[in-house]
C-alpha positions in Angstrom: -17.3 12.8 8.9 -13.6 13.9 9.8 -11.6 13.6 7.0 -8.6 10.3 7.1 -5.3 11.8 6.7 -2.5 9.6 5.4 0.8 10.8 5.3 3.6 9.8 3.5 4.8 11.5 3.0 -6.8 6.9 -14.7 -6.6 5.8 -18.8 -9.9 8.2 -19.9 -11.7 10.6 -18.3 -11.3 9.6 -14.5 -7.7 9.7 -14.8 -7.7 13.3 -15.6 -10.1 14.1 -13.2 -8.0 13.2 -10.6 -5.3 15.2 -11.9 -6.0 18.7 -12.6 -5.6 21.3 -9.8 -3.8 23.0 -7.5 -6.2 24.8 -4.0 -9.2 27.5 -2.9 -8.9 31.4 -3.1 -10.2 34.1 -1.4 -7.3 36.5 -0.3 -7.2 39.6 -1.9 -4.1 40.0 -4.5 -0.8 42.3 -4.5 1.8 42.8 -1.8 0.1 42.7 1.9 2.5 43.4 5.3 0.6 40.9 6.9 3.3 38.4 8.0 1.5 35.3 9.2 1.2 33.3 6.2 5.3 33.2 5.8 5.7 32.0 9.6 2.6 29.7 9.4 4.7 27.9 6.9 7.9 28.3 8.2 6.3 26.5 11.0 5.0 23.7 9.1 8.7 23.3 7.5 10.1 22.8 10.9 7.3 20.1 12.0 8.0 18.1 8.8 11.6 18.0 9.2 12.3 14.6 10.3 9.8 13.6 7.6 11.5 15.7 5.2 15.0 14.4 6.2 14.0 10.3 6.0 11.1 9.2 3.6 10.8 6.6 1.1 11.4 9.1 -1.5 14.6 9.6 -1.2 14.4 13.6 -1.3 13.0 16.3 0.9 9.3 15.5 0.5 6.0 14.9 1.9 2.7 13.3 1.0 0.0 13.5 2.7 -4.1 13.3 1.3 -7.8 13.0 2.9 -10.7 11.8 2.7 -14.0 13.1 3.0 -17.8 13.1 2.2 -16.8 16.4 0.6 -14.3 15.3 -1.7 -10.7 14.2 -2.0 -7.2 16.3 -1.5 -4.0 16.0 -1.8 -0.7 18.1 -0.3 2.8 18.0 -1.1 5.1 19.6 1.5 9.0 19.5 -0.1 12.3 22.0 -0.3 13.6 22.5 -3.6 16.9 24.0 -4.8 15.9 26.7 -6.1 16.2 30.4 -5.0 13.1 32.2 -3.9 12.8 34.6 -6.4 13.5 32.5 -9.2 10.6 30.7 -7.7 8.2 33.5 -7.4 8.6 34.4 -11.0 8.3 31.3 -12.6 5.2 30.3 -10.8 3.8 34.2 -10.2 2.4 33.9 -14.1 -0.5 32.3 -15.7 1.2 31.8 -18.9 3.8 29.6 -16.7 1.1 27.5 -15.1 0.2 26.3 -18.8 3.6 25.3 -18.9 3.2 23.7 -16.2 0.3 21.7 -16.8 0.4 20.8 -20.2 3.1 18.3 -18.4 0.2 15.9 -17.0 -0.2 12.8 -19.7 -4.0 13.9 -19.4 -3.9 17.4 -20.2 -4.7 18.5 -23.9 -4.0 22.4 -24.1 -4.2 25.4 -21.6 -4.4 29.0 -22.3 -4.4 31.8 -20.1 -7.3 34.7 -21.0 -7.3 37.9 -19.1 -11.3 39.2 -19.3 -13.4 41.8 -16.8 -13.2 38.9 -14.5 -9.5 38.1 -13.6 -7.0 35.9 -15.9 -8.8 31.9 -16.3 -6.9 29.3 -17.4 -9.1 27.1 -20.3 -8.0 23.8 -19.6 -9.0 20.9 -21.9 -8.3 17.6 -20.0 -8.8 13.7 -21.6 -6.8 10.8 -22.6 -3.5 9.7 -21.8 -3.2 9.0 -25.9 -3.5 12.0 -28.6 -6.6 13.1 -28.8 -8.9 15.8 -30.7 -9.8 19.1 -28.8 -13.6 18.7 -29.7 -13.2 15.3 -27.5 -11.9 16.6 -24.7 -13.2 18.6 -21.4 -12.9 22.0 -20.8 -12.4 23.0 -17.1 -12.3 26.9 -16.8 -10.0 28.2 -14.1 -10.1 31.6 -12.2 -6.5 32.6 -11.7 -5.7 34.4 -8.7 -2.3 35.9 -6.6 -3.8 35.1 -2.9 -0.9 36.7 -1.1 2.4 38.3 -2.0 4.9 39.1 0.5 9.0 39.6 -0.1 9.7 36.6 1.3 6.0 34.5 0.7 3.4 33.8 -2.0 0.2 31.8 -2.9 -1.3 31.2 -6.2 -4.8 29.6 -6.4 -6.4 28.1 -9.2 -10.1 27.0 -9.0 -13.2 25.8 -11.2 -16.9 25.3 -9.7 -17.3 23.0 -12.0 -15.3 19.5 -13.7 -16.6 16.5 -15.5 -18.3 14.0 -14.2 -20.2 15.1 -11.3 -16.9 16.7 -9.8 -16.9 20.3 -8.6 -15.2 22.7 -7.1 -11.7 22.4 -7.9 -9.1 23.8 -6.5 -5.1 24.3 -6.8 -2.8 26.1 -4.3 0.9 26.9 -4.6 2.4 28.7 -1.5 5.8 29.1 -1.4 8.1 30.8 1.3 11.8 31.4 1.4 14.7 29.4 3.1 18.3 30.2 3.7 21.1 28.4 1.3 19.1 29.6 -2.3 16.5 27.0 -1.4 12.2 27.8 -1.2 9.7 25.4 0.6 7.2 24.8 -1.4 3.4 23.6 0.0 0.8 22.4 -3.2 -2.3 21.2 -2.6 -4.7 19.9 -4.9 -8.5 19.2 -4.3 -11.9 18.4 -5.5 -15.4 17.8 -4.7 -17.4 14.5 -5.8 -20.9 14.3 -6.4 -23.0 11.5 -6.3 -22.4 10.8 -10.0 -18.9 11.4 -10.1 -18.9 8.7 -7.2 -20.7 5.5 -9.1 -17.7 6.8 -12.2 -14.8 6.6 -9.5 -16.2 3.3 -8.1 -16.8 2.0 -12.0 -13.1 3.1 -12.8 -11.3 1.7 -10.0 -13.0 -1.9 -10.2 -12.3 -1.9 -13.5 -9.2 0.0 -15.7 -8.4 1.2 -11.8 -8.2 -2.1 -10.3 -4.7 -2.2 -9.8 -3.4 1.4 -8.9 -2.1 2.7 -5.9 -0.8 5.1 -4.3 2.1 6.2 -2.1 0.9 5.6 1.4 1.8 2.6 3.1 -0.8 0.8 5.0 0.1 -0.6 8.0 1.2 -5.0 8.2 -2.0 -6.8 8.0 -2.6 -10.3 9.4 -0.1 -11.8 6.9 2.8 -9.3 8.1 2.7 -7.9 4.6 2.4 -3.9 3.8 1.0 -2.6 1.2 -0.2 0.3 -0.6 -2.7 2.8 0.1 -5.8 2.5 -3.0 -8.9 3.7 -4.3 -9.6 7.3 -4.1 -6.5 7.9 -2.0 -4.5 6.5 -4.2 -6.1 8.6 -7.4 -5.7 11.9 -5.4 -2.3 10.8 -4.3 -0.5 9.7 -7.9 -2.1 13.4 -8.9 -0.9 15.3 -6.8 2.6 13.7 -7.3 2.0 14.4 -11.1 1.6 17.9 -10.7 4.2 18.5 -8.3 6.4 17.1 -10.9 5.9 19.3 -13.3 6.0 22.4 -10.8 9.2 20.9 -10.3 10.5 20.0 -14.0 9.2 23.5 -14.8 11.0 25.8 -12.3 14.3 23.5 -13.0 14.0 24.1 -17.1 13.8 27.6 -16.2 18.0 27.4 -15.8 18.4 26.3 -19.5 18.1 29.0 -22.6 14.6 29.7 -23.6 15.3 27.9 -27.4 15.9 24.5 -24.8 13.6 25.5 -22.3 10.5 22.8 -23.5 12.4 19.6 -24.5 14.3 20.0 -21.1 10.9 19.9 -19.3 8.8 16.9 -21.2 12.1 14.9 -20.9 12.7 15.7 -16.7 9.0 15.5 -16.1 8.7 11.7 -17.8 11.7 10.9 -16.0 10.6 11.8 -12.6 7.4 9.9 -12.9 9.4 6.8 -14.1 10.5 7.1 -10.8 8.0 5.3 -9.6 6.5 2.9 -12.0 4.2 1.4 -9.7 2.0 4.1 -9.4 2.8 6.3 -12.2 3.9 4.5 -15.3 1.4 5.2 -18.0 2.5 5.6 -21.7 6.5 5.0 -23.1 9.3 7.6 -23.0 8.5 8.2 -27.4 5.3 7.7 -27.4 5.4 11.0 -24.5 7.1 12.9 -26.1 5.4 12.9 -29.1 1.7 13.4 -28.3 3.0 16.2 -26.0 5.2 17.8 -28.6 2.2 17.9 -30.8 -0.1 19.2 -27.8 2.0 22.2 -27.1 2.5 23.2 -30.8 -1.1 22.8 -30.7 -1.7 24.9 -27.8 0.6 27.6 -29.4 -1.4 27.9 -32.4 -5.6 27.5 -31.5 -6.2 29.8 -29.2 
Protein backbone atom coordinates (compact mmCIF):
# COMPACT_ATOMS: atom_id res chain seq x y z
CA UNK A 1 0.00 0.00 0.00
CA UNK A 2 1.58 3.59 -0.72
CA UNK A 3 1.74 5.38 2.27
CA UNK A 4 -1.03 8.77 2.72
CA UNK A 5 0.97 11.82 3.25
CA UNK A 6 -0.71 14.74 4.89
CA UNK A 7 0.90 17.85 5.14
CA UNK A 8 0.52 20.52 7.28
CA UNK A 9 2.41 21.44 7.73
CA UNK A 10 -2.67 9.11 24.73
CA UNK A 11 -3.47 9.15 28.92
CA UNK A 12 -1.49 5.44 29.56
CA UNK A 13 0.53 3.49 27.68
CA UNK A 14 -0.65 4.35 23.99
CA UNK A 15 -0.04 7.79 24.62
CA UNK A 16 3.53 7.21 25.06
CA UNK A 17 3.86 4.93 22.45
CA UNK A 18 3.04 7.39 20.13
CA UNK A 19 5.58 9.71 21.46
CA UNK A 20 8.97 8.42 21.80
CA UNK A 21 11.37 8.69 18.86
CA UNK A 22 13.18 10.38 16.59
CA UNK A 23 14.33 8.14 12.70
CA UNK A 24 16.46 4.87 11.21
CA UNK A 25 20.38 4.62 11.13
CA UNK A 26 22.79 3.11 9.10
CA UNK A 27 25.51 5.63 8.07
CA UNK A 28 28.70 5.23 9.40
CA UNK A 29 29.67 8.01 12.23
CA UNK A 30 32.42 10.90 12.23
CA UNK A 31 33.16 13.65 9.72
CA UNK A 32 32.54 12.31 5.94
CA UNK A 33 33.37 14.88 2.68
CA UNK A 34 30.49 13.50 1.17
CA UNK A 35 28.36 16.57 0.49
CA UNK A 36 24.94 15.40 -0.66
CA UNK A 37 23.18 15.07 2.49
CA UNK A 38 23.66 19.14 3.18
CA UNK A 39 22.31 19.96 -0.43
CA UNK A 40 19.54 17.31 -0.27
CA UNK A 41 18.24 19.38 2.53
CA UNK A 42 19.01 22.56 1.46
CA UNK A 43 16.82 21.51 -1.37
CA UNK A 44 13.99 20.50 0.68
CA UNK A 45 14.34 24.02 2.53
CA UNK A 46 13.82 25.72 -0.62
CA UNK A 47 10.68 23.52 -1.73
CA UNK A 48 9.01 24.13 1.60
CA UNK A 49 9.41 27.79 1.52
CA UNK A 50 6.06 29.03 0.78
CA UNK A 51 4.89 26.54 3.38
CA UNK A 52 7.40 27.65 5.65
CA UNK A 53 6.54 31.42 5.05
CA UNK A 54 2.32 31.00 5.47
CA UNK A 55 0.97 28.08 7.72
CA UNK A 56 -1.40 27.93 10.45
CA UNK A 57 1.31 27.87 12.87
CA UNK A 58 2.26 31.04 12.80
CA UNK A 59 6.17 30.25 12.56
CA UNK A 60 8.49 28.72 10.06
CA UNK A 61 7.18 25.06 10.20
CA UNK A 62 5.95 22.10 8.60
CA UNK A 63 3.97 18.91 9.41
CA UNK A 64 3.69 16.41 7.46
CA UNK A 65 2.93 12.28 8.53
CA UNK A 66 1.99 8.83 6.70
CA UNK A 67 0.44 6.10 6.75
CA UNK A 68 1.20 2.64 6.11
CA UNK A 69 0.65 -1.17 6.66
CA UNK A 70 4.18 -0.71 8.00
CA UNK A 71 3.62 1.70 10.58
CA UNK A 72 3.12 5.33 11.24
CA UNK A 73 5.64 8.55 10.86
CA UNK A 74 5.88 11.73 11.43
CA UNK A 75 8.29 14.85 10.03
CA UNK A 76 8.77 18.22 11.10
CA UNK A 77 10.51 20.49 8.56
CA UNK A 78 11.12 24.22 10.42
CA UNK A 79 14.05 27.04 10.67
CA UNK A 80 15.02 27.99 14.06
CA UNK A 81 17.07 30.93 15.40
CA UNK A 82 19.62 29.41 16.41
CA UNK A 83 23.31 29.31 15.04
CA UNK A 84 24.48 26.06 13.52
CA UNK A 85 26.98 25.24 15.82
CA UNK A 86 25.19 25.97 18.85
CA UNK A 87 22.90 23.46 17.27
CA UNK A 88 25.27 20.81 16.54
CA UNK A 89 26.54 20.75 20.05
CA UNK A 90 23.54 20.76 21.84
CA UNK A 91 21.90 17.97 19.89
CA UNK A 92 25.56 16.07 18.95
CA UNK A 93 25.32 14.41 22.70
CA UNK A 94 23.39 11.61 24.20
CA UNK A 95 23.34 13.09 27.54
CA UNK A 96 21.47 16.15 25.75
CA UNK A 97 18.87 13.98 24.17
CA UNK A 98 17.82 12.96 27.80
CA UNK A 99 17.35 16.43 28.24
CA UNK A 100 15.50 16.51 25.66
CA UNK A 101 13.16 13.82 26.16
CA UNK A 102 12.52 13.76 29.64
CA UNK A 103 10.26 16.92 28.31
CA UNK A 104 7.43 14.50 26.88
CA UNK A 105 4.50 14.32 29.72
CA UNK A 106 5.00 10.45 29.09
CA UNK A 107 8.48 10.05 29.62
CA UNK A 108 9.69 8.74 33.17
CA UNK A 109 13.68 8.85 33.06
CA UNK A 110 16.39 8.50 30.30
CA UNK A 111 19.99 7.66 30.77
CA UNK A 112 22.63 7.48 28.31
CA UNK A 113 25.13 4.17 28.76
CA UNK A 114 28.10 3.83 26.64
CA UNK A 115 28.89 -0.28 26.43
CA UNK A 116 30.93 -2.52 23.57
CA UNK A 117 27.98 -1.70 21.48
CA UNK A 118 27.68 2.11 20.98
CA UNK A 119 26.03 4.65 23.62
CA UNK A 120 21.79 3.49 24.24
CA UNK A 121 19.64 5.62 25.66
CA UNK A 122 17.31 3.51 28.57
CA UNK A 123 14.12 5.12 28.19
CA UNK A 124 11.35 4.36 30.58
CA UNK A 125 8.01 5.68 29.03
CA UNK A 126 4.25 5.62 30.92
CA UNK A 127 1.75 7.87 32.30
CA UNK A 128 1.05 11.37 31.86
CA UNK A 129 0.69 11.41 36.03
CA UNK A 130 3.83 10.40 38.43
CA UNK A 131 4.46 7.24 38.32
CA UNK A 132 6.93 4.37 39.83
CA UNK A 133 9.88 3.21 37.61
CA UNK A 134 8.95 -0.58 38.20
CA UNK A 135 5.57 0.46 36.32
CA UNK A 136 6.87 1.87 33.54
CA UNK A 137 8.41 0.51 29.99
CA UNK A 138 11.69 0.41 29.19
CA UNK A 139 12.55 1.08 25.39
CA UNK A 140 16.34 0.73 24.79
CA UNK A 141 17.81 3.04 22.25
CA UNK A 142 21.09 2.62 20.04
CA UNK A 143 22.56 6.03 19.76
CA UNK A 144 24.26 6.86 16.67
CA UNK A 145 26.10 10.14 14.70
CA UNK A 146 24.75 9.08 11.05
CA UNK A 147 26.66 11.90 9.34
CA UNK A 148 28.80 14.87 10.38
CA UNK A 149 29.79 17.39 7.94
CA UNK A 150 30.98 21.31 8.86
CA UNK A 151 27.97 22.54 7.73
CA UNK A 152 25.40 19.14 8.21
CA UNK A 153 24.52 16.52 10.75
CA UNK A 154 22.08 13.51 11.62
CA UNK A 155 21.57 11.83 14.79
CA UNK A 156 19.45 8.65 14.84
CA UNK A 157 17.97 7.00 17.63
CA UNK A 158 16.31 3.55 17.25
CA UNK A 159 14.80 0.47 19.29
CA UNK A 160 13.68 -2.97 17.60
CA UNK A 161 11.47 -3.26 20.02
CA UNK A 162 8.39 -0.91 22.13
CA UNK A 163 5.35 -1.94 24.07
CA UNK A 164 2.56 -3.22 22.83
CA UNK A 165 3.18 -4.93 19.69
CA UNK A 166 5.17 -1.79 18.33
CA UNK A 167 8.67 -2.21 16.84
CA UNK A 168 11.13 -0.78 15.33
CA UNK A 169 11.41 2.72 16.36
CA UNK A 170 13.06 5.15 15.07
CA UNK A 171 14.18 9.07 15.70
CA UNK A 172 16.17 11.24 13.24
CA UNK A 173 17.50 14.71 13.70
CA UNK A 174 19.30 16.21 10.60
CA UNK A 175 20.17 19.57 10.76
CA UNK A 176 22.06 21.84 8.05
CA UNK A 177 23.15 25.36 8.21
CA UNK A 178 21.47 28.66 6.96
CA UNK A 179 22.75 32.16 6.53
CA UNK A 180 21.57 34.99 9.33
CA UNK A 181 22.69 32.50 12.62
CA UNK A 182 19.74 30.38 11.74
CA UNK A 183 19.83 26.07 11.18
CA UNK A 184 16.98 24.08 9.36
CA UNK A 185 16.12 21.52 11.23
CA UNK A 186 14.34 18.06 9.61
CA UNK A 187 12.96 15.43 12.64
CA UNK A 188 11.30 12.56 11.97
CA UNK A 189 9.76 10.20 14.18
CA UNK A 190 8.54 6.65 13.31
CA UNK A 191 7.28 3.27 14.35
CA UNK A 192 6.09 0.02 13.29
CA UNK A 193 2.61 -1.64 14.47
CA UNK A 194 2.01 -5.09 14.84
CA UNK A 195 -1.15 -6.75 14.79
CA UNK A 196 -1.49 -6.44 18.58
CA UNK A 197 -0.32 -3.05 18.91
CA UNK A 198 -3.20 -2.45 16.23
CA UNK A 199 -6.48 -3.92 18.28
CA UNK A 200 -4.59 -1.39 21.45
CA UNK A 201 -4.48 1.79 18.97
CA UNK A 202 -8.03 0.95 17.73
CA UNK A 203 -9.21 0.25 21.70
CA UNK A 204 -7.50 3.58 22.66
CA UNK A 205 -8.82 5.83 20.19
CA UNK A 206 -12.56 4.69 20.54
CA UNK A 207 -12.25 5.08 23.82
CA UNK A 208 -9.77 7.67 26.10
CA UNK A 209 -8.77 8.65 22.19
CA UNK A 210 -12.07 9.46 20.97
CA UNK A 211 -11.71 12.96 20.77
CA UNK A 212 -8.03 13.74 19.66
CA UNK A 213 -6.72 15.16 16.70
CA UNK A 214 -4.25 16.18 15.04
CA UNK A 215 -2.92 19.12 12.99
CA UNK A 216 -3.91 18.27 9.49
CA UNK A 217 -6.82 19.77 8.06
CA UNK A 218 -9.15 17.60 6.12
CA UNK A 219 -10.59 18.96 3.35
CA UNK A 220 -14.80 20.75 3.62
CA UNK A 221 -16.98 17.81 3.70
CA UNK A 222 -20.68 17.85 2.56
CA UNK A 223 -21.65 20.27 5.28
CA UNK A 224 -18.81 22.90 4.11
CA UNK A 225 -17.23 22.25 7.46
CA UNK A 226 -13.24 21.33 7.93
CA UNK A 227 -11.97 19.53 10.36
CA UNK A 228 -9.13 17.78 11.74
CA UNK A 229 -7.09 15.00 10.69
CA UNK A 230 -7.63 11.79 13.52
CA UNK A 231 -6.86 8.41 14.48
CA UNK A 232 -3.44 7.27 13.96
CA UNK A 233 -2.49 10.35 12.06
CA UNK A 234 -3.49 12.43 14.50
CA UNK A 235 -1.42 10.18 17.44
CA UNK A 236 1.78 10.32 15.18
CA UNK A 237 1.13 13.97 14.47
CA UNK A 238 0.59 15.50 18.27
CA UNK A 239 3.99 13.32 18.84
CA UNK A 240 5.99 14.43 16.65
CA UNK A 241 4.96 18.06 17.63
CA UNK A 242 5.74 17.08 21.24
CA UNK A 243 9.14 16.15 20.55
CA UNK A 244 10.02 18.88 18.36
CA UNK A 245 9.08 21.02 21.20
CA UNK A 246 11.33 20.00 23.34
CA UNK A 247 14.30 19.92 20.67
CA UNK A 248 13.25 23.26 20.44
CA UNK A 249 12.81 24.39 24.34
CA UNK A 250 16.11 22.50 24.80
CA UNK A 251 18.46 24.22 22.24
CA UNK A 252 16.70 27.68 23.36
CA UNK A 253 17.50 27.00 27.33
CA UNK A 254 20.96 26.40 26.22
CA UNK A 255 21.31 30.61 26.13
CA UNK A 256 20.51 30.78 29.87
CA UNK A 257 23.41 29.81 32.78
CA UNK A 258 23.58 26.20 33.40
CA UNK A 259 22.20 26.80 37.36
CA UNK A 260 18.74 28.08 35.13
CA UNK A 261 19.18 25.91 32.39
CA UNK A 262 16.16 23.13 33.54
CA UNK A 263 13.36 25.36 34.93
CA UNK A 264 13.78 27.52 31.68
CA UNK A 265 13.05 24.31 29.62
CA UNK A 266 9.95 22.55 31.65
CA UNK A 267 8.42 26.06 31.71
CA UNK A 268 9.01 26.93 27.59
CA UNK A 269 8.24 23.34 26.68
CA UNK A 270 4.57 23.41 28.67
CA UNK A 271 4.08 26.66 27.15
CA UNK A 272 4.65 25.79 23.62
CA UNK A 273 2.31 22.85 23.81
CA UNK A 274 -0.37 25.13 25.43
CA UNK A 275 -0.22 26.53 22.16
CA UNK A 276 -2.41 24.40 20.99
CA UNK A 277 -4.86 23.07 23.39
CA UNK A 278 -6.84 21.24 21.10
CA UNK A 279 -4.47 18.68 20.44
CA UNK A 280 -1.99 18.89 23.01
CA UNK A 281 -3.45 20.02 26.38
CA UNK A 282 -2.93 17.12 28.79
CA UNK A 283 -2.13 17.87 32.52
CA UNK A 284 -2.03 21.73 34.30
CA UNK A 285 1.01 24.22 34.17
CA UNK A 286 1.71 22.97 38.43
CA UNK A 287 0.81 19.82 38.23
CA UNK A 288 3.89 19.70 35.15
CA UNK A 289 6.05 20.99 36.64
CA UNK A 290 5.99 19.01 39.58
CA UNK A 291 5.89 15.37 38.36
CA UNK A 292 8.72 16.51 36.02
CA UNK A 293 10.80 18.15 38.59
CA UNK A 294 10.65 15.07 40.53
CA UNK A 295 11.39 12.86 37.30
CA UNK A 296 14.53 14.52 36.56
CA UNK A 297 15.84 14.58 40.16
CA UNK A 298 14.96 11.04 39.84
CA UNK A 299 16.69 10.45 36.71
CA UNK A 300 19.86 12.16 38.29
CA UNK A 301 20.04 9.92 41.13
CA UNK A 302 18.97 5.94 39.91
CA UNK A 303 20.95 5.20 37.42
Amino acid sequence: MTPQRYQHSWPGIWQCLAGIVFACGGCNAGAATDTAPASALRGVYTRLAPALAHNAFGQPLVLESAESTKGLTGDIYAVVPYPFAAVSTGMKSAEHWCDVMILHINTKYCHAVAGPQGTRLRVNIGKKTPQAMADATRVEFQYNETRTLQNYFAITLTARQGPLGTSNYRIRLEAVELPDKQSFLHLTYAYGVGFAGRLAMQTYLATLGADKVGFTRLAPGADGQTGYVAGVRGVVERNTMRYYLAIDSFLASQRESPAAQLEHRLQSWFSAVERYPRQLHEVDRPDYLTMKRAEVLRQQTLY
